[in-house]
C-alpha positions as CSV (number, residue, x, y, z in Angstrom):
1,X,-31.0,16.6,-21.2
2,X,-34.3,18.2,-21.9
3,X,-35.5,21.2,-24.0
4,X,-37.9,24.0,-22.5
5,X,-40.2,22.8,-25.0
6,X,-40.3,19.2,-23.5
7,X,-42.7,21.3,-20.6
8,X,-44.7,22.8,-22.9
9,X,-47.2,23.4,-19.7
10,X,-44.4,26.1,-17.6
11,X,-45.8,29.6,-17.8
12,X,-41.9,30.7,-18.1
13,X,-42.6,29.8,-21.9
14,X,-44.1,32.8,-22.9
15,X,-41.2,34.7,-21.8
16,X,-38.4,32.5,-23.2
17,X,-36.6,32.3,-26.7
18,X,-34.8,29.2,-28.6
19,X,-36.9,26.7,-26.4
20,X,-35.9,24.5,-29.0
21,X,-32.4,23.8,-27.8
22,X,-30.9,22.5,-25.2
23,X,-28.9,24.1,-22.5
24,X,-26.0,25.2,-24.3
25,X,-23.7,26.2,-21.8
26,X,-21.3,25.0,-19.3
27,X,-21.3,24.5,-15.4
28,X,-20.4,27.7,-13.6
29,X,-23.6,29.3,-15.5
30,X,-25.8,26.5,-13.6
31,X,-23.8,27.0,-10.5
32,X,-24.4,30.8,-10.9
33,X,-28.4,31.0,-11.8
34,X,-29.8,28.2,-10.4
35,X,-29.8,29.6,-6.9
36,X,-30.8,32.9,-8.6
37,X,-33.6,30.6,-10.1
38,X,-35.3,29.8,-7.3
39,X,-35.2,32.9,-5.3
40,X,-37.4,34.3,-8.1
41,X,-39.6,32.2,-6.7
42,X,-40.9,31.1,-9.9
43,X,-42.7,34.5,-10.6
44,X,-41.5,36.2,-13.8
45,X,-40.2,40.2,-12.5
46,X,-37.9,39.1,-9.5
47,X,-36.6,36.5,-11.5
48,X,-35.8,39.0,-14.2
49,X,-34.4,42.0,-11.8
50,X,-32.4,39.4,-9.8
51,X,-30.6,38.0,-13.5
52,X,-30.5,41.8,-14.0
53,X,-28.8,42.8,-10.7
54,X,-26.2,39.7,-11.7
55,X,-25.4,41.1,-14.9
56,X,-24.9,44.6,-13.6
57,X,-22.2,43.7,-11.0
58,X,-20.1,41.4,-13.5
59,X,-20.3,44.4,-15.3
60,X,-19.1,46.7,-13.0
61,X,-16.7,43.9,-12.0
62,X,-15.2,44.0,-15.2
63,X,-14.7,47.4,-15.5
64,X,-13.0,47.8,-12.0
65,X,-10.5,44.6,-12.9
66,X,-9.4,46.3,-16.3
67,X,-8.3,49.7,-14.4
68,X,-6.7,47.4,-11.7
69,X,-5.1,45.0,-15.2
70,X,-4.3,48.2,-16.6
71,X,-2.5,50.2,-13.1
72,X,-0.4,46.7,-12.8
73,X,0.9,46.8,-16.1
74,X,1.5,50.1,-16.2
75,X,0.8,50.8,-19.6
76,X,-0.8,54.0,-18.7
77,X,-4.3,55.8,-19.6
78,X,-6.4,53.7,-16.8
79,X,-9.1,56.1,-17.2
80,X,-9.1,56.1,-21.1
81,X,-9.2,52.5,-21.0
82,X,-12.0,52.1,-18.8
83,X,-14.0,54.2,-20.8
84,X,-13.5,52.6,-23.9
85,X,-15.2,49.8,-22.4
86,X,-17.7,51.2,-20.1
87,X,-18.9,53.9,-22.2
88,X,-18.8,51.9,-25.3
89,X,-23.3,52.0,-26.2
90,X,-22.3,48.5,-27.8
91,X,-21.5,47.0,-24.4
92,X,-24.0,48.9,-22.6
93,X,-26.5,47.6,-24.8
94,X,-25.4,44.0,-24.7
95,X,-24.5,43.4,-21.1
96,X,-26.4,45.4,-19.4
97,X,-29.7,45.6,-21.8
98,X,-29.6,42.1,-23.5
99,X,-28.2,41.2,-20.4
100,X,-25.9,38.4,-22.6
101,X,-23.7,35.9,-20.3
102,X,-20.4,37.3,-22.4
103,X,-20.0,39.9,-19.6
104,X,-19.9,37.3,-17.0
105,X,-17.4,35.1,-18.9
106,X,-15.1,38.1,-19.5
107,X,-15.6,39.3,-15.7
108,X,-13.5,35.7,-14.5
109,X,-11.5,36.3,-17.5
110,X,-10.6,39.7,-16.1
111,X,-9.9,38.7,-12.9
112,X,-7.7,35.3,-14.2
113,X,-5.4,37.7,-15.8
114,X,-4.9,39.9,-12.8
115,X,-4.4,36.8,-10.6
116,X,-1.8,35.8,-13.6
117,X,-0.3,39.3,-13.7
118,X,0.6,39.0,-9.3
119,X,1.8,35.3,-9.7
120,X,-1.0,33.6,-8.5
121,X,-0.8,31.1,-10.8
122,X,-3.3,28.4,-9.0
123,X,-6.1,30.4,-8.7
124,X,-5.4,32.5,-11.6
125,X,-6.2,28.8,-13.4
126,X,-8.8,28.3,-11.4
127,X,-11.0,31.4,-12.3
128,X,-10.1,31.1,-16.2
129,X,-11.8,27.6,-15.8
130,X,-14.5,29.2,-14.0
131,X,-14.7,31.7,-17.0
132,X,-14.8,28.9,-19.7
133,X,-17.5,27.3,-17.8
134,X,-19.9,30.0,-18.8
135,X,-19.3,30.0,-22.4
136,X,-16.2,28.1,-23.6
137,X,-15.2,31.1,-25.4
138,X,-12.2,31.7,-23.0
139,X,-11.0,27.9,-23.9
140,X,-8.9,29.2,-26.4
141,X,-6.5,31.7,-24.6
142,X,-5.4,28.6,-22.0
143,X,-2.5,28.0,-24.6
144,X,-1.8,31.3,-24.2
145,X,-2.0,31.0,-20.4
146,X,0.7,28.2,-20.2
147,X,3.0,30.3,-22.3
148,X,3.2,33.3,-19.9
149,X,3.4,30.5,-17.1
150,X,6.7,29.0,-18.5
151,X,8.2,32.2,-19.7
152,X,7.9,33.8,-16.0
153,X,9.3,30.6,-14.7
154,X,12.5,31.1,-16.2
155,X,12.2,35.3,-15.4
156,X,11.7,36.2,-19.0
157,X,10.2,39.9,-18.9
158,X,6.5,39.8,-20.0
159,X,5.8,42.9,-22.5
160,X,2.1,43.0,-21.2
161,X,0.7,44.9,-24.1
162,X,1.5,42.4,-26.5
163,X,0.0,39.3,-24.5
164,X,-3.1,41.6,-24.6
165,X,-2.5,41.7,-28.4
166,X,-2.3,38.3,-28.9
167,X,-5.2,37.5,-26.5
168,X,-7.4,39.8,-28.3
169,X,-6.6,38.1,-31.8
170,X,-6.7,34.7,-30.1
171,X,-10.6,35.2,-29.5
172,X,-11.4,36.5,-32.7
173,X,-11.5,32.3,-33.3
174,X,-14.2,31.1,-31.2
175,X,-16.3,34.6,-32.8
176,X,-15.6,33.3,-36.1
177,X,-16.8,29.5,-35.5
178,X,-19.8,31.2,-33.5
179,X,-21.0,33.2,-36.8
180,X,-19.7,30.2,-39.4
181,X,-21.9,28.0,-37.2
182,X,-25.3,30.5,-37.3
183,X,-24.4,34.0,-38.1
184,X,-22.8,37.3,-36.3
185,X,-24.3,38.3,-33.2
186,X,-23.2,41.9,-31.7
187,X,-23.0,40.6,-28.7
188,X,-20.3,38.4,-29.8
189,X,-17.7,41.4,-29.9
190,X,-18.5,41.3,-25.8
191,X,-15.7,38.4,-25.9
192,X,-12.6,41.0,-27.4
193,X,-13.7,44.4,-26.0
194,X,-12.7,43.9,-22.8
195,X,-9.2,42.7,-23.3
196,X,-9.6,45.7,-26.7
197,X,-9.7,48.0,-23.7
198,X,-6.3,46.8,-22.3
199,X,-4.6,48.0,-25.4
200,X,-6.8,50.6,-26.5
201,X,-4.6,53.6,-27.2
202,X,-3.3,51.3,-30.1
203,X,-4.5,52.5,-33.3
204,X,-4.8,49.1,-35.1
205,X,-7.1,47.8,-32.5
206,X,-8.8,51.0,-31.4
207,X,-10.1,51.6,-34.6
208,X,-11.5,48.5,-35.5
209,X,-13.0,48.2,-32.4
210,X,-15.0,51.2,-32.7
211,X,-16.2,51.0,-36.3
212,X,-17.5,47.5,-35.5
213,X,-19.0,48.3,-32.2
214,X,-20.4,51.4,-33.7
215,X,-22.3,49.7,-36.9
216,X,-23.0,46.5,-35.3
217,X,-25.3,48.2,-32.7
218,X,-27.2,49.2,-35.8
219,X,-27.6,45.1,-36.1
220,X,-31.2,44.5,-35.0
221,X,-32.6,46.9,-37.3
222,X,-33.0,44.3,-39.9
223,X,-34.9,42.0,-37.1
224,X,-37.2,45.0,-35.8
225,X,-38.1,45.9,-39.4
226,X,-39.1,42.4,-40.4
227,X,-39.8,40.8,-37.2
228,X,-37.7,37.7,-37.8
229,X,-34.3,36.4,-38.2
230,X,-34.9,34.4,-41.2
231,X,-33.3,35.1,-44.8
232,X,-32.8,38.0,-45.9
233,X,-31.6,38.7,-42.7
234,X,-28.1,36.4,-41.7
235,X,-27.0,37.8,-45.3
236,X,-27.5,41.1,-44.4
237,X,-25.7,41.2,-41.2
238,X,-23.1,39.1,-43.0
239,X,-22.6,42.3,-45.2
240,X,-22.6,44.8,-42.8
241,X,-19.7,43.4,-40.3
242,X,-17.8,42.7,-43.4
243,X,-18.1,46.1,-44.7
244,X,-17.4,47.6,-41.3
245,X,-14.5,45.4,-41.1
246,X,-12.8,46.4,-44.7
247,X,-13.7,50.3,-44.1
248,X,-12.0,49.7,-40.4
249,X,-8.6,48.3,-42.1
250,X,-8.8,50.9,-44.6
251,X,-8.7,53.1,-42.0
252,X,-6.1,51.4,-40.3
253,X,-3.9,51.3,-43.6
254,X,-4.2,55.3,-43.5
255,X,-3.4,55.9,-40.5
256,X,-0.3,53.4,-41.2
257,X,1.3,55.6,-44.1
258,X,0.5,58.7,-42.7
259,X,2.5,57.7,-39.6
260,X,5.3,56.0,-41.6
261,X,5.7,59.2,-43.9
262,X,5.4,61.3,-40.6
263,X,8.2,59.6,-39.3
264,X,10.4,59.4,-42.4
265,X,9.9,63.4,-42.7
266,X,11.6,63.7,-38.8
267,X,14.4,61.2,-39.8
């Protein structure tokens, strides 16, 4: 109901960004750092370490989930998988540096798939509303949700690599609306990498995946140089994703032919 700037007399001020806004997230954020809040004690370091040490274990939370996703599918690679993720600099840097809320929202996420993945449904829901409380990103793969529900009520076989597939497209929407609405943020690709790592030994999402990850870490270079993130700026990171995105399905189309004409020559 009220910005940080409506107490322009808090000493937290001087360490705080878009005071301008208000809060812009949802309940299980407030449920999560308000507690943490106050055991800083209102004094600047434990308060920081404390949101640190919270970042750091949804981190590691999500890594350990995706080799447990990963072992109950059995697609295979667990360890390649997991290190896509964990050793991507790109999430280091944003979840663990930045210290952005994605990773928590992707940590429930994680966890509401396992839960859906052993048939427990009710808490599997549970935790993905948990998830879109942080952010709302995670809003957008409920439809998805209620799909798997009904088709393993009536014992279809789920082909687990594809629902990761169609997950991962799924939240390229919300990343969109997110950069139509201001502009691309890395830290954005924190909401696809995760699930990216499910189905990572696929070339058409592997490779994107790491061309983006890899240039967009390279993103704050036009801030540092010019100490702002006014104009030119938004226009030049709007250039640089979309250029790392063509040159990644170029790529992509390469590796297509060459695998079509590789198979044609066995036939």
């Amino acid at each position: 109901m009220h910005k940080a700037l409506d107490f322009p007399g808090d000493p937290m001020l001087s360490f705080m960004h878009w005071t301008h806004r208000l809060y812009p997230y949802g309940p299980t954020w407030l449920a999560l750092t308000v507690p943490l809040s106050f055991m800083g004690l209102q004094f600047f370091l434990p308060t920081f370490f404390i949101f640190k040490i919270l970042m750091s274990v949804n981190f590691l939370g999500t890594v350990f989930f995706i080799g447990k996703i990963l072992r109950k599918a059995s697609l295979g690679d667990e360890a390649f998988g997991i290190a896509f993720f964990a050793l991507n600099p790109l999430v280091v840097v944003e979840s663990l540096v930045s210290s952005h809320n994605d990773i928590v929202t992707m940590f429930f996420l994680m966890v509401s798939i396992y839960l859906l993945m052993i048939n427990k449904y009710i808490r599997s829901i549970i935790v993905i509303i948990l998830s879109v409380g942080v952010k709302f990103t995670t809003a957008f793969l409920i439809p998805v949700y209620l799909l798997i529900y009904f088709l393993q009520k009536k014992g279809k076989r789920i082909s687990w690599d594809v629902v990761f597939g169609i997950m991962t497209v799924v939240m390229i929407i919300p990343i969109i609306l997110a950069s139509y609405r201001t502009n691309f943020q890395p830290w954005y690709l924190l909401n696809i990498l995760p699930l990216v790592a499910l189905i990572s030994k696929k070339y058409y999402f592997f490779i994107p995946s790491i061309v983006v990850s890899f240039v967009s870490t390279f993103s704050y270079l036009p801030f540092l140089y010019l100490g702002n993130w006014d104009k030119p700026v938004p226009s030049i990171l709007f250039w640089i994703t979309t250029c790392s995105i063509l040159f990644s399905t170029v790529i992509v189309i390469i590796c297509f032919l060459r695998i079509s004409v590789h198979k044609k020559s066995i036939k």
